[in-house]
C-alpha positions, 0 to 999 in steps of 0.5 A: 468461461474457459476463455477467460482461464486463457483471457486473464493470464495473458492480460497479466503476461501482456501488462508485465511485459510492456510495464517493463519495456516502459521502466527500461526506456525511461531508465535508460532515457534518464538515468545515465545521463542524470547519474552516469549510470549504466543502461538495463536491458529488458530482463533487468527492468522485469526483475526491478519491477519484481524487487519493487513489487516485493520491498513496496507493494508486499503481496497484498491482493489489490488497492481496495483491502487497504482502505477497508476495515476487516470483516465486521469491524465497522460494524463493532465499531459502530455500535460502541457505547461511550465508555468503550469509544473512550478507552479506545481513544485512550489506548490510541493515544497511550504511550505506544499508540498510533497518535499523540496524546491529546491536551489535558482538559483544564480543571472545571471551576467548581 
């Protein structure tokens, strides 16, 4: 256990260092030839790779909990009856929701 308290921060340390030195090989391989930038030095990619962290992948703690639903909404959402799953659709589809309202029926002959 106690190697692992060592083991991980080092990983972390080791994988932020070379993500650094990749960023700024290809920045400077790249971009001031293409643009007429000027090249970076090491601790300018660590902090591009610290700003783009921040503007673009926020502080989230991984990939995965943005694909899940929260703790016990599939399973509230499962055991919706009917009526409820058509007033969530309705509120999906309203004038403030994530998706466009979907075509009105046309009227059954009667």
């Amino acid at each position: 256990m106690r190697r692992r308290f060592f083991f991980i921060p080092l990983c972390g340390i080791a994988f932020a260092a070379l993500a650094s030195a990749a960023v700024m090989l290809l920045w400077n391989a790249l971009l001031p030839p293409l643009f007429n930038l000027s090249a970076i030095t090491y601790w300018q990619a660590l902090g591009l790779l610290i700003l783009s962290r921040i503007l673009f992948g926020g502080f989230h703690h991984g990939w995965r909990h943005h694909h899940r639903f929260p703790h016990g909404m599939r399973e509230r959402m499962m055991n919706l009856s009917e009526e409820e799953r058509a007033q969530l659709r309705a509120r999906w589809h309203g004038p403030w929701g994530c998706c466009e309202r979907p075509a009105p029926e046309p009227p059954k002959p009667s």
